[in-house]
KOLRO-463419 format. One line per 2 residues: number of its first residue (from 1); their letters; for each residue z, x, y of C-alpha. Coordinates in nm, 3 decimals. Example, Ala and Ser with C-alpha at 12.3 -4.5 7.8 and 13.67 -1.06 7.14 Angstrom:
1> as> 0.780/1.230/-0.450  0.714/1.367/-0.106
***
This chain:
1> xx> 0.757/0.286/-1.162  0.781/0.103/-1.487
3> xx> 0.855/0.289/-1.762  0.765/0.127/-2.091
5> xx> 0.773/0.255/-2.450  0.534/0.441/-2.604
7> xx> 0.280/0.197/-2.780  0.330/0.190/-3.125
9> xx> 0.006/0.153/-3.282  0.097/-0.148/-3.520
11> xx> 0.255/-0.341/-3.224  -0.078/-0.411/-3.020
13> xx> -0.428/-0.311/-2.992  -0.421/-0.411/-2.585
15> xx> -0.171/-0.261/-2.323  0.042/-0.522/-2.192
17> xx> 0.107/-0.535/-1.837  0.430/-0.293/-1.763
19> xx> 0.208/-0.016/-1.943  -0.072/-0.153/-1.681
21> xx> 0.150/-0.149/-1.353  0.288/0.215/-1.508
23> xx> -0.040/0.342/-1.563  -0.142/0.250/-1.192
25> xx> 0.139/0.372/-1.002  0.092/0.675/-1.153
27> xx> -0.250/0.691/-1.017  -0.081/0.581/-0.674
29> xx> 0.061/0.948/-0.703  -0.299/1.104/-0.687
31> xx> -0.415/1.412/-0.418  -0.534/1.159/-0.156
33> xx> -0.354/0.862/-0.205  0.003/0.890/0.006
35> xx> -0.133/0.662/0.287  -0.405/0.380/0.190
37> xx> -0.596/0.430/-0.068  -1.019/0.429/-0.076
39> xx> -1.014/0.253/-0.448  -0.845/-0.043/-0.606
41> xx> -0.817/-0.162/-0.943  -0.946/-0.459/-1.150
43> xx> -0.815/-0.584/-1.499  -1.036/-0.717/-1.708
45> xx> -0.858/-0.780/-2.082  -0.922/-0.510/-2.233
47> xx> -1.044/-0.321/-1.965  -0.976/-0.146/-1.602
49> xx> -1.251/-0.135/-1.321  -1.224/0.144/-1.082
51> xx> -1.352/-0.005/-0.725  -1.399/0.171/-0.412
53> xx> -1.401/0.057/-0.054  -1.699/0.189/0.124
55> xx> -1.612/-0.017/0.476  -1.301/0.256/0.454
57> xx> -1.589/0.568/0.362  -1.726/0.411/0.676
59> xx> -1.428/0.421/0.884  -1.317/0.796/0.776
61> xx> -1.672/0.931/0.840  -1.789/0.998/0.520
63> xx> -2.072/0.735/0.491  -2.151/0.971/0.151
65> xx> -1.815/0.925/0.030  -1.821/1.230/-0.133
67> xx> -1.409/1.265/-0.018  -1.301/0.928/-0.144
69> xx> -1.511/0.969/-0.462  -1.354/1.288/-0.543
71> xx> -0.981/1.108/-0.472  -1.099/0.799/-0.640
73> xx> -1.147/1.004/-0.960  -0.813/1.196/-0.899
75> xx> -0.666/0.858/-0.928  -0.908/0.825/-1.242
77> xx> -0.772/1.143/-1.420  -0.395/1.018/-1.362
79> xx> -0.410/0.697/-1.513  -0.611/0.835/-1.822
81> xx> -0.309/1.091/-1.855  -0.056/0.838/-1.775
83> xx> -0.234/0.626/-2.048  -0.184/0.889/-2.316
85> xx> 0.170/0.954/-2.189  0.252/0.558/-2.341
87> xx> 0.019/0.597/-2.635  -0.283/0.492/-2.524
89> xx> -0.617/0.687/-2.523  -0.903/0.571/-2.289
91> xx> -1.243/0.531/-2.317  -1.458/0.579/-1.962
93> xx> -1.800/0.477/-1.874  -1.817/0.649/-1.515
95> xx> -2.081/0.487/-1.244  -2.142/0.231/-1.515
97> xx> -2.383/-0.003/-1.255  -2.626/0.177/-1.039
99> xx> -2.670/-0.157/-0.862  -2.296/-0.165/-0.796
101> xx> -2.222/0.205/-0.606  -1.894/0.095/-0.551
103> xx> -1.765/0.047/-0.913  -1.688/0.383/-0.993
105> xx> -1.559/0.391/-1.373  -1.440/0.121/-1.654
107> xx> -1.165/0.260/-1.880  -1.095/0.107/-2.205
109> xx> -0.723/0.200/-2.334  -0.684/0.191/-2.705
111> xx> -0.399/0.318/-2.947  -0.437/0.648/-2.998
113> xx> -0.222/0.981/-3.013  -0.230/1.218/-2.671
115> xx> -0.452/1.531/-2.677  -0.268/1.816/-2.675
117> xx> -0.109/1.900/-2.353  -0.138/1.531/-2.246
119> xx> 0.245/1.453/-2.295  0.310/1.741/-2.073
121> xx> 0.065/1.672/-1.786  0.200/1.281/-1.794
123> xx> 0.518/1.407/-1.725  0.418/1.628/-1.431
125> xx> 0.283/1.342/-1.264  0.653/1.253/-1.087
127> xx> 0.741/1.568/-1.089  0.415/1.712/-0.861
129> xx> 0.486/1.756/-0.495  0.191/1.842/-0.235
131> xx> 0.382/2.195/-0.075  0.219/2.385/0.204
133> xx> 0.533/2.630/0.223  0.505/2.985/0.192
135> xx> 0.445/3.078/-0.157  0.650/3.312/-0.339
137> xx> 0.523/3.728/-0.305  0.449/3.807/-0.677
139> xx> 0.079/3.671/-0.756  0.010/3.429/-1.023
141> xx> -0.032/3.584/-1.371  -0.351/3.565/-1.496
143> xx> -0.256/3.364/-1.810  -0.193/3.089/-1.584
145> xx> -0.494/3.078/-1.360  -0.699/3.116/-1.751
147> xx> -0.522/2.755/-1.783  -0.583/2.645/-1.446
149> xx> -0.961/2.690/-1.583  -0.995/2.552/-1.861
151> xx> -0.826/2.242/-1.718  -1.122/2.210/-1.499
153> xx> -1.356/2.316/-1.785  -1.208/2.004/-2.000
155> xx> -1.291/1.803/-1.679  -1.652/1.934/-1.649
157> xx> -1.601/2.127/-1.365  -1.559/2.522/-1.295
159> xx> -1.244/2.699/-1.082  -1.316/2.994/-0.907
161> xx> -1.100/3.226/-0.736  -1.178/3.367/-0.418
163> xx> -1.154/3.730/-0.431  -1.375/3.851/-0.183
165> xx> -1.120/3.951/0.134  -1.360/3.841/0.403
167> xx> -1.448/3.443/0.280  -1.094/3.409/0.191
169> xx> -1.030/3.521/0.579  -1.299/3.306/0.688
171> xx> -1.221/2.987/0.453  -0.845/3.006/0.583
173> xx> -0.903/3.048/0.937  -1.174/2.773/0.944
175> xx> -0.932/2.535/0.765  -0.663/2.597/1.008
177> xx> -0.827/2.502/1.353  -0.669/2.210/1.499
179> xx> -0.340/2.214/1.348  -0.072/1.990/1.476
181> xx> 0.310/1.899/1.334  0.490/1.618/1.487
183> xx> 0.734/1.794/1.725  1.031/1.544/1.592
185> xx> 1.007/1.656/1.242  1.195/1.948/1.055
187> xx> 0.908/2.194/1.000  1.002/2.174/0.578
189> xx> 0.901/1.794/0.622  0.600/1.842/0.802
191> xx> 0.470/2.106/0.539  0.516/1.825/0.257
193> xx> 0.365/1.570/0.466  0.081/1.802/0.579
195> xx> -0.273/1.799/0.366  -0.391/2.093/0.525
197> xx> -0.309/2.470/0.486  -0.122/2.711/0.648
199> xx> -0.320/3.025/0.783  -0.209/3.368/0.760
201> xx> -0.179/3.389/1.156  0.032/3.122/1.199
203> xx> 0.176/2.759/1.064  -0.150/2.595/1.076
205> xx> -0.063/2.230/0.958  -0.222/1.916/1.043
207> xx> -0.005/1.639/1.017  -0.092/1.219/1.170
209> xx> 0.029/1.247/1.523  0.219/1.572/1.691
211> xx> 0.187/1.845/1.900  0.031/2.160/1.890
213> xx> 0.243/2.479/1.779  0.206/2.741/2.021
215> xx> 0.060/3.095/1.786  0.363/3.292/1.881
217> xx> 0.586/3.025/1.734  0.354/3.067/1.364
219> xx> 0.489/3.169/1.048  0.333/3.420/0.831
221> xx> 0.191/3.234/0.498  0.280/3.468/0.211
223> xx> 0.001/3.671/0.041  0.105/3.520/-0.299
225> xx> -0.117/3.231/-0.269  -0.442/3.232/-0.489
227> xx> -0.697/3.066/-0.301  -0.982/2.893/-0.584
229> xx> -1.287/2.651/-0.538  -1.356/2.372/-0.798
231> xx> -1.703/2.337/-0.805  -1.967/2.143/-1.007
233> xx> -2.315/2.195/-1.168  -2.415/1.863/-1.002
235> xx> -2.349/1.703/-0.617  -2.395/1.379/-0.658
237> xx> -2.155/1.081/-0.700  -2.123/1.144/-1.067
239> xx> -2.048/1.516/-0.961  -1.765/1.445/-0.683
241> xx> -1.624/1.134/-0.932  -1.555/1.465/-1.200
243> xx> -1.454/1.682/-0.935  -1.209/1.388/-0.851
245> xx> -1.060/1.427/-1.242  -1.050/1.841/-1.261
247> xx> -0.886/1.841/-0.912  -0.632/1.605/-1.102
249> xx> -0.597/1.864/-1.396  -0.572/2.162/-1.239
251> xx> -0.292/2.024/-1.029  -0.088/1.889/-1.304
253> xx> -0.141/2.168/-1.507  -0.026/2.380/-1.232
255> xx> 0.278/2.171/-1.209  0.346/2.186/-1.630
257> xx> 0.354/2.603/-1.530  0.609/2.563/-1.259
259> xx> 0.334/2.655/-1.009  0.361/2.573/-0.644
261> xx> 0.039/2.420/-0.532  -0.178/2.230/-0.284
263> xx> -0.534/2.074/-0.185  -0.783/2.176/0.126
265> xx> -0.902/1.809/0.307  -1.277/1.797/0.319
267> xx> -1.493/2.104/0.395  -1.709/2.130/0.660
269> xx> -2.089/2.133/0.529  -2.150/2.499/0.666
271> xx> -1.828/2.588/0.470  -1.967/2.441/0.152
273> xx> -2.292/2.586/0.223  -2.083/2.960/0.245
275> xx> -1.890/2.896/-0.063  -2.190/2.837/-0.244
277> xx> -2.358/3.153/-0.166  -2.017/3.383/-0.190
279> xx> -1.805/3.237/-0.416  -1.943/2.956/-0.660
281> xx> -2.270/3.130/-0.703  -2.494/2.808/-0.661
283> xx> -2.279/2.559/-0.768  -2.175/2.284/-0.521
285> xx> -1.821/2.327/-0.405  -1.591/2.016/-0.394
287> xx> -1.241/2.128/-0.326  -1.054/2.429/-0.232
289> xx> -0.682/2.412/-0.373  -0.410/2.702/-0.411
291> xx> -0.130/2.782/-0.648  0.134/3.049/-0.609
293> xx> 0.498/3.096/-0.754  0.746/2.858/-0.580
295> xx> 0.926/2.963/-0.284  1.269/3.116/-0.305
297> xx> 1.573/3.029/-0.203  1.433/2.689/-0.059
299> xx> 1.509/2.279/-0.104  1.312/2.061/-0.333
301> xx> 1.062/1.888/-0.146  1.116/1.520/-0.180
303> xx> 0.890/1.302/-0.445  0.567/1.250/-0.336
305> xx> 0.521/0.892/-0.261  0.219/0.646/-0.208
307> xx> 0.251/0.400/0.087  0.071/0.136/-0.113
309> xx> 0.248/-0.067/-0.408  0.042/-0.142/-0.712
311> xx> 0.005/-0.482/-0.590  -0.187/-0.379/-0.320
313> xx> -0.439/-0.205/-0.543  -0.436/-0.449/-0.863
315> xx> -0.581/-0.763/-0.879  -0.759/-0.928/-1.200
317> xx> -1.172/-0.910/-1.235  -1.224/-1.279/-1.174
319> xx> -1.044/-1.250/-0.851  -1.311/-1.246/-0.554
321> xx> -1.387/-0.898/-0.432  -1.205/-0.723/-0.181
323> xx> -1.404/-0.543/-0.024  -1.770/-0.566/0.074
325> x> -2.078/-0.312/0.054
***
């Protein structure tokens, strides 16, 4: 990834392109973007154009695209931080065509000092890894779930934590039907590959192509993992585009704390329609996640990596479209 200089505000009032290509391959390193990503960039000059591919909604059965919306503005929320990281702040008109579904958000860098905490969460970008291991025993202090928050409060969205004994039984179980791991692969790799989570009966880890794991072959998942749902006032595209960024945020910010953590793939509609009665009290649920203290005595997962290059998701706004509606 590039790495350019902080802007310094005398030097430019426009980003030039290393800070561009930085700024996007950081957002390659979004929750939901290790294989091919649902969103591409456009540059305008001042200006970036968040595009999504709803042929690929299509083809991953989410004609809504409520998933790839809610990725698409993870991607959103690490390029803004990424931004402030070099010395640029952003300015972001979100669904700014309601003829055009598919452009999702314009962002408009411009010299400005990071908010506080931004320096931090840009540098937690590289450093994030998606780890479905065992989490440490001792529970997450509170202090640190009051950050995990307000991260999602800055992001417009609300983190819950699931308390009640039974949903988290039920949400974990649900999740965990259907897990596979490729037989050929260590089991430590297959976690970090996986996007799914690991049940307290038994490894429960979905990963592309494998085999099932027999339940007497199942490790235990630890009881230090705090199980919370992001959820939103809202549920439409707007809603699942700020979801997107507080996913983002509470992720990093996890990361900043030395947090192991991790993000549910979609929910079922009956088990958003349970977490909205038991646990987000009428709000619409968009994500489950956990965070719990790191594993002991265990190797660095490897850096999470995108299969795409920013070539493959850059192109400039007067190039013809990509993708069609």
């Amino acid at each position: 990834m590039p790495n350019p200089r902080p802007n310094s505000l005398a030097s430019s009032r426009v980003p030039g392109p290393a800070a561009v290509e930085a700024a996007v391959a950081a957002a390659l390193l979004a929750p939901g973007a290790a294989d091919a990503p649902f969103w591409h960039w456009r540059t305008g000059y001042r200006t970036l154009h968040l595009y999504a591919d709803p042929a690929r909604w299509r083809a991953a059965n989410d004609s809504a695209g409520r998933w790839q919306t809610l990725t698409s503005g993870a991607a959103l929320h690490h390029l803004r931080v990424a931004f402030a990281g070099l010395g640029w702040a952003c300015t972001v008109d979100r669904l700014p065509c309601p003829l055009e579904p598919g452009h999702l958000a314009v962002v408009t860098p411009h010299p400005g000092e990071p908010a506080p905490g931004e320096t931090a969460l840009a540098t937690s970008i590289a450093r994030r890894r998606e780890d479905l291991r065992p989490c440490g025993g001792r529970p997450v202090p509170s202090d640190c779930l009051d950050r995990l928050s307000q991260a999602a409060a800055r992001e417009g969205a609300v983190l819950h934590p699931v308390e009640d004994r039974a949903v988290r039984r039920y949400l974990m179980t649900a999740l965990g039907e259907g897990a596979r791991v490729p037989a050929q692969l260590p089991r430590e790799e297959a976690y970090a590959r996986s996007a799914s989570l690991a049940a307290p009966q038994g490894v429960l880890v979905r990963a592309a192509a494998g085999y099932r794991i027999p339940r007497s072959e199942a490790e235990p998942r630890s009881d230090g993992a705090t199980l919370v749902v992001l959820s939103t006032p809202g549920d439409d595209h707007l809603a699942w585009l700020r979801a997107g960024e507080a996913l983002s945020s509470v992720l990093l910010t996890a990361t900043v704390h030395g947090l192991s953590s991790g993000r549910l793939s979609r929910a079922s509609r009956r088990m958003r329609e349970t977490l909205a009665e038991r646990v987000t009290l009428g709000h619409a649920p968009q994500a489950v996640l956990w965070v719990g203290r790191p594993p002991v005595g265990v190797k660095r997962l490897q850096r999470t990596r995108s299969h795409a290059s920013v070539d493959d998701v850059l192109e400039p706004l007067q190039a013809p479209a990509r993708y069609g509606g």
